[in-house]
Wavefront OBJ file of the C-alpha trace (Angstrom):
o trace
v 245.578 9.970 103.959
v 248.450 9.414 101.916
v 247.772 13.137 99.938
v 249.801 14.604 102.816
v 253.118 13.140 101.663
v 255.105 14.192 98.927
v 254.066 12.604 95.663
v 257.763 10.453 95.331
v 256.604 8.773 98.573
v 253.252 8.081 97.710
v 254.041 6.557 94.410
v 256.423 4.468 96.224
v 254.055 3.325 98.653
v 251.258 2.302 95.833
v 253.958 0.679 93.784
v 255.224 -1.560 96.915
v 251.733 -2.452 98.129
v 250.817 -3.821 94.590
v 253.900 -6.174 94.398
v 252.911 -6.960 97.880
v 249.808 -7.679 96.415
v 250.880 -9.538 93.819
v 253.320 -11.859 96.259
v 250.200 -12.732 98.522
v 248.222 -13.572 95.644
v 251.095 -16.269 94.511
v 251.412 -17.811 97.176
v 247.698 -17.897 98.041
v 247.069 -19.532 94.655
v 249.724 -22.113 95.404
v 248.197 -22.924 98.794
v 245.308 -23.581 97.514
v 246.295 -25.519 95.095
v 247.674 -27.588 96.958
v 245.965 -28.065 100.045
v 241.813 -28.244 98.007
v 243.532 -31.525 96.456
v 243.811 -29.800 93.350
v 247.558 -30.299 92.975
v 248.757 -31.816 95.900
v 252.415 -32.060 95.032
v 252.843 -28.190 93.583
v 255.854 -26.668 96.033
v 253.639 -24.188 98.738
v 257.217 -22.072 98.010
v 258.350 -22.104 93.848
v 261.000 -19.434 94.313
v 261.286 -19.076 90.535
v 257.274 -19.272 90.226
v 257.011 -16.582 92.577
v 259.971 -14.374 91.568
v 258.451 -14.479 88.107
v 254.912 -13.284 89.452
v 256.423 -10.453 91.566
v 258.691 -9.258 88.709
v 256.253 -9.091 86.299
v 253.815 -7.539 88.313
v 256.171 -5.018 89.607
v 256.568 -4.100 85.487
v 253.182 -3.425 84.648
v 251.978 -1.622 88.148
v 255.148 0.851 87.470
v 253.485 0.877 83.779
v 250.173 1.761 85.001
v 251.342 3.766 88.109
v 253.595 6.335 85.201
v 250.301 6.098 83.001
v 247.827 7.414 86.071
v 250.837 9.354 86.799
v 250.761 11.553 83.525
v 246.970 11.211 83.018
v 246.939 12.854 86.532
v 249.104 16.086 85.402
v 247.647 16.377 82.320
v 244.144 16.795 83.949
v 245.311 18.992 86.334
v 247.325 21.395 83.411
v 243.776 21.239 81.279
v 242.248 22.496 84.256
v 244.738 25.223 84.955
v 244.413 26.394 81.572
v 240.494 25.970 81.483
v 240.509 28.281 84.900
v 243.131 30.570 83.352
v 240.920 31.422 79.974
v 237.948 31.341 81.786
v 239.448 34.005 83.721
v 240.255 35.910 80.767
v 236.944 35.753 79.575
v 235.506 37.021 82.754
v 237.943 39.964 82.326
v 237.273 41.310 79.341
v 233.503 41.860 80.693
v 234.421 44.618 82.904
v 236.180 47.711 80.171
v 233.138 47.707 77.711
v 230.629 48.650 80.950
v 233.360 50.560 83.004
v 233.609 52.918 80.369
v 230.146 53.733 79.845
v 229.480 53.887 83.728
v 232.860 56.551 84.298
v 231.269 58.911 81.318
v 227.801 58.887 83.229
v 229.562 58.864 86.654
v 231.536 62.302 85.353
v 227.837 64.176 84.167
v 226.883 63.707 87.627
v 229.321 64.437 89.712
v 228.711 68.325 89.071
v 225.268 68.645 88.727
v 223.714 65.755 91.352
v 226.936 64.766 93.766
v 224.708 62.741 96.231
v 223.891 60.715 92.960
v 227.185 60.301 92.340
v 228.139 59.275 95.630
v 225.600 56.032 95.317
v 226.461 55.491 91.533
v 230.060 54.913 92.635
v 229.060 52.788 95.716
v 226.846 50.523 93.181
v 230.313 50.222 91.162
v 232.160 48.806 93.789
v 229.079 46.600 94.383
v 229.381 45.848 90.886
v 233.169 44.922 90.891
v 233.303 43.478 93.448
v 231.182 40.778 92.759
v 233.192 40.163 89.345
v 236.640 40.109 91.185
v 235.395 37.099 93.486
v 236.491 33.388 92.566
v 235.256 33.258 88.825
v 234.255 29.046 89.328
v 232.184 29.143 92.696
v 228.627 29.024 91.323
v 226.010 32.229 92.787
v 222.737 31.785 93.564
v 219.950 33.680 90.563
v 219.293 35.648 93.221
v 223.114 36.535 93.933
v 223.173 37.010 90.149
v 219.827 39.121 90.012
v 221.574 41.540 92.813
v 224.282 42.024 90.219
v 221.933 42.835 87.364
v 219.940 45.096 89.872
v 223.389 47.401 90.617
v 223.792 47.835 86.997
v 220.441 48.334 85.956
v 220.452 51.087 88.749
v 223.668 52.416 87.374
v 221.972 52.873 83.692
v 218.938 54.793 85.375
v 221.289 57.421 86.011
v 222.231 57.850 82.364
v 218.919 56.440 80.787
v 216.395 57.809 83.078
v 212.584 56.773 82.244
v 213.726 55.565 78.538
v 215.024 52.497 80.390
v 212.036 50.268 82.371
v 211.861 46.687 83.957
v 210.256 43.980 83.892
v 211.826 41.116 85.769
v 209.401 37.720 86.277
v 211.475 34.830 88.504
v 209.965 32.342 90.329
v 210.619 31.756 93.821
v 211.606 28.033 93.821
v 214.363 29.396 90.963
v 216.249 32.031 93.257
v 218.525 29.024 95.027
v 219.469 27.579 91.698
v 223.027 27.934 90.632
v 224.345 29.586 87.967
v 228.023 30.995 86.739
v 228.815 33.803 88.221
v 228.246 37.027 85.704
v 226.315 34.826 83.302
v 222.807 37.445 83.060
v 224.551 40.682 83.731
v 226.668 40.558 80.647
v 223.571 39.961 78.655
v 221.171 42.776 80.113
v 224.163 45.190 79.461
v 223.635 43.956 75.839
v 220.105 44.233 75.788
v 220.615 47.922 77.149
v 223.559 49.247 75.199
v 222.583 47.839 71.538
v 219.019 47.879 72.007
v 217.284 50.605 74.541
v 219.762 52.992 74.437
v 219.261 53.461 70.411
v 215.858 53.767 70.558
v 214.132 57.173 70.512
v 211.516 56.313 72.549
v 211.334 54.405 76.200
v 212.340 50.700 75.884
v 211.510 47.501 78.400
v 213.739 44.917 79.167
v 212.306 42.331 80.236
v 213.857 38.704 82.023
v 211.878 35.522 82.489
v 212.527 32.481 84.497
v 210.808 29.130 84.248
v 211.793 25.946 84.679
v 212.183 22.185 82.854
v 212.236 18.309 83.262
v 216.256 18.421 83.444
v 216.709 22.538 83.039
v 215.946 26.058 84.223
v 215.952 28.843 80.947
v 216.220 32.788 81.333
v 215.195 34.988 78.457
v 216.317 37.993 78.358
v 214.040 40.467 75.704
v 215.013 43.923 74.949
v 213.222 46.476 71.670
v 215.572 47.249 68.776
v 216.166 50.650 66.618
v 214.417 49.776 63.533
v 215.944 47.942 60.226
v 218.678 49.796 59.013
v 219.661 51.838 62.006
v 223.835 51.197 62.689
v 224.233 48.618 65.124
v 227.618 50.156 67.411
v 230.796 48.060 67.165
v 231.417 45.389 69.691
v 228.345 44.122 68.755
v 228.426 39.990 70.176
v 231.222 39.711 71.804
v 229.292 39.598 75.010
v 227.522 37.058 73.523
v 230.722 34.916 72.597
v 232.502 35.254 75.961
v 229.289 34.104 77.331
v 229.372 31.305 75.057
v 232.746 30.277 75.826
v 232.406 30.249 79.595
v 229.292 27.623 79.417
v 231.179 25.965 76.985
v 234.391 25.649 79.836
v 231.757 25.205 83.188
v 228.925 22.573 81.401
v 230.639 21.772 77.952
v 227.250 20.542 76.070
v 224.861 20.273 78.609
v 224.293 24.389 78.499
v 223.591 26.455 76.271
v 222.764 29.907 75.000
v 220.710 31.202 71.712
v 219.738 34.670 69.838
v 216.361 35.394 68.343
v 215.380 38.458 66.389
v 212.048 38.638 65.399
v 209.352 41.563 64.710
v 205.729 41.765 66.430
v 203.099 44.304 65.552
v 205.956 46.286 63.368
v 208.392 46.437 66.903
v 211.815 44.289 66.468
v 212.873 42.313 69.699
v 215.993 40.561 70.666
v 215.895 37.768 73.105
v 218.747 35.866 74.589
v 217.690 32.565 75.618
v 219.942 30.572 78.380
v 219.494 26.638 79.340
v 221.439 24.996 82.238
v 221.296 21.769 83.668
v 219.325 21.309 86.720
v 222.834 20.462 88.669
v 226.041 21.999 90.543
v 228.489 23.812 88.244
v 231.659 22.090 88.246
v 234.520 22.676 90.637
l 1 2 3 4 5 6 7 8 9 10 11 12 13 14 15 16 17 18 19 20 21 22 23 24 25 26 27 28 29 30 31 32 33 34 35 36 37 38 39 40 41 42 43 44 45 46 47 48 49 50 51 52 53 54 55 56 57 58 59 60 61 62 63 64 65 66 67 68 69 70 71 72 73 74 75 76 77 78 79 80 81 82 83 84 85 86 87 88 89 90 91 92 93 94 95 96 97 98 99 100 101 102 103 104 105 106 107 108 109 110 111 112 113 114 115 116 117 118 119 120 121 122 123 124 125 126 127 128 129 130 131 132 133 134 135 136 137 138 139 140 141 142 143 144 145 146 147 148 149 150 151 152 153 154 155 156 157 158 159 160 161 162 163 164 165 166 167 168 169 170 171 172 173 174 175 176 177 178 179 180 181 182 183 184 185 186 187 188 189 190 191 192 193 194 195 196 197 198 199 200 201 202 203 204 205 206 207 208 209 210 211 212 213 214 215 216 217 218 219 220 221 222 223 224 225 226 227 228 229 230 231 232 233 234 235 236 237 238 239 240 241 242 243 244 245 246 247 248 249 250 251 252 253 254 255 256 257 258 259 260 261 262 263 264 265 266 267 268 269 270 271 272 273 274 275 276 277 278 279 280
């Protein structure tokens, strides 16, 4: 109750109920001292005693009240510039896809307007979504809506060379994840791998679950060896990186594989989180 008052007042209030405190318990001690035949001739009332007691008690609660004090701002100036990087992060998501969407948005508005007209209304869907509170947690399936807007959005420029596979388990859809956490990384798996390749490309995204953890893998083809990979390449990956790091510090994850089956090269993103809330 007392987080309505201004903080002056309630550090007052905590600093006079622990001398209070520490009175009671001095005289207490002395009464029953005295009266459980312990010492029956100690004074109930030893002004000095007691004065001594109270003063320093008042000393180290003001001590410990400063210490909790600072402890208390420091936490809460971490946190502001935790939220304020994440946020920056989060940011710097949006220019590399906006870009790519306006050029494909601007082919279309000529030659298919009605297309147009849903492409843009799948962008504010898109941006939307990113411009909400970057720390409350979505739903896979919240985040799966997201991927499904962009993915739509890339159909327009891609056409058939870009197909789907997406394999999530119903019990997984309620489980909470960052928000913008699997979009960033199928708009990698798109613009470095499927959209270099000369021939029609799957993306594919998995879901299964752990003892303590749920994974997603995200799997797209690459050009072959010695094709130019286009600049930019990992940032995505970093920023994604760097947000776990902020939400889950250890406890998530996120790791790249490249291997080659049956002469085809494959990327795969691979995500772990911790079967628990993200932190407010």
């Amino acid at each position: 109750w007392l987080h309505v008052f201004h903080v002056k007042w309630v550090f007052l209030t905590c600093w006079t109920l622990l001398v209070l405190v520490v009175f009671l318990v001095s005289v207490g001690a002395r009464a029953f001292l005295r009266y459980s035949d312990i010492d029956p001739t100690i004074n109930l009332i030893d002004a000095d005693s007691i004065a001594r007691n109270v003063g320093i008690g008042a000393l180290v609660s003001l001590l410990l009240l400063r210490y909790f004090w600072e402890r208390h701002q420091w936490l809460e100036q971490t946190r502001a510039q935790s939220e304020a990087r994440y946020s920056s992060l989060q940011s710097r998501i949006h220019p590399h896809f906006l870009f790519n969407a306006l050029n494909s948005l601007a082919a279309l508005i000529r030659t298919q307007p009605e297309v147009a007209e849903t492409m843009v209304e799948d962008l504010a869907d898109l941006f939307r979504a990113s411009l909400a509170d970057h720390y409350t947690p979505v739903t896979l399936q919240e985040e799966l809506g997201i991927v499904d807007v962009y993915l739509r959005i890339e159909q327009q420029r891609l056409g058939d060379r870009l197909m789907t596979e997406i394999n999530i388990p119903d019990d997984l859809m309620k489980l909470p994840v960052p928000r913008l956490t699997l979009q960033p990384l199928v708009e990698n798996a798109v613009f470095h791998g499927i959209a270099r390749l000369s021939e029609p490309g799957t993306l594919r995204v998995h879901a299964w679950r752990e003892p303590n953890a749920f994974c997603i893998e995200v799997t797209n083809p690459m050009p072959e060896d010695g094709e130019p990979s286009p600049a930019g390449s990992g940032v995505a990956i970093a920023n994604i990186r760097q947000r776990l790091h902020l939400l889950y510090h250890e406890k998530a994850s996120i790791s790249l594989i490249s291997d080659s089956v049956a002469s085809q090269r494959t990327f795969r993103a691979y995500l772990r989180f911790p079967l628990e809330k993200v932190p407010a």
